[in-house]
N, C-alpha and C positions, 0 to 999 in steps of 0.2 A: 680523522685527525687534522687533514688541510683545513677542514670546515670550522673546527675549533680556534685552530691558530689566526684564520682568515678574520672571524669573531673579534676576537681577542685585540687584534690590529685596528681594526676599527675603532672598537671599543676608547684604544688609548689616542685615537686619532680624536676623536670625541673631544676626550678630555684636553688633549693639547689645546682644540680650537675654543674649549668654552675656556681653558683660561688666558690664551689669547684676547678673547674675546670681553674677557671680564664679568663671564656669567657665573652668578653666584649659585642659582636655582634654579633645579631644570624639574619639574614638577613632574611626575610621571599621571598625575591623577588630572591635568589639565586635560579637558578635551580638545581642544587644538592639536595638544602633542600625540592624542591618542588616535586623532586621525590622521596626522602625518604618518605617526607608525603604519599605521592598515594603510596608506595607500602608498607610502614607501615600500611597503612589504609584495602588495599585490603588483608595481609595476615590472620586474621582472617576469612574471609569469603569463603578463596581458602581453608584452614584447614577442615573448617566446611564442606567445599562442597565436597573437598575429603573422611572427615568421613561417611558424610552422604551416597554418592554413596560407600563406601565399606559396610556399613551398610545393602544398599538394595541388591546387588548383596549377602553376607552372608543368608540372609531372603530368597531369589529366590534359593538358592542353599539348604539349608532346605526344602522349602516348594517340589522342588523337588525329596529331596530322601526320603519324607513320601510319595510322589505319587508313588516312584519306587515300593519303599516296600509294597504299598497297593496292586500295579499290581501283584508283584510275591508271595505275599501268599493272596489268593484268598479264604482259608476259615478259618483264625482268624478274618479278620475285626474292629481290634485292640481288641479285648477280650483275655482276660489268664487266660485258666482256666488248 
């Protein structure tokens, strides 16, 4: 439902700026416009997939240097006394 109303928002956000703007026609069948879409569309999810893969290589680079540090002190074992 938030997805629809989010939609919906936009939509009329559109419309305000093209008449703002004084646009008469906005051609859907333009290819300019049809590649704005597709890469409007794709940029959230190239965002995400870059965040997500810095995410996991950060995670693998941690979980490596508790293994370094387990190998070179051999008698705390994570204990601090």
């Amino acid at each position: 439902m938030l997805s629809v109303l989010l939609h919906l928002q936009l939509l009329l956000y559109f419309v305000a700026y093209a008449e703002v703007a004084k646009i008469e026609i906005v051609s859907l069948l333009d290819p300019i416009v049809i590649i704005g879409l597709f890469i409007g569309a794709m940029l959230p999810f190239i965002f995400s997939a870059m965040t997500m893969n810095s995410v996991g290589k950060a995670a693998n680079q941690m979980i490596e240097e508790v293994r370094r540090q387990f190998r070179e002190d051999k008698g705390n074992h994570g204990r601090n006394f």
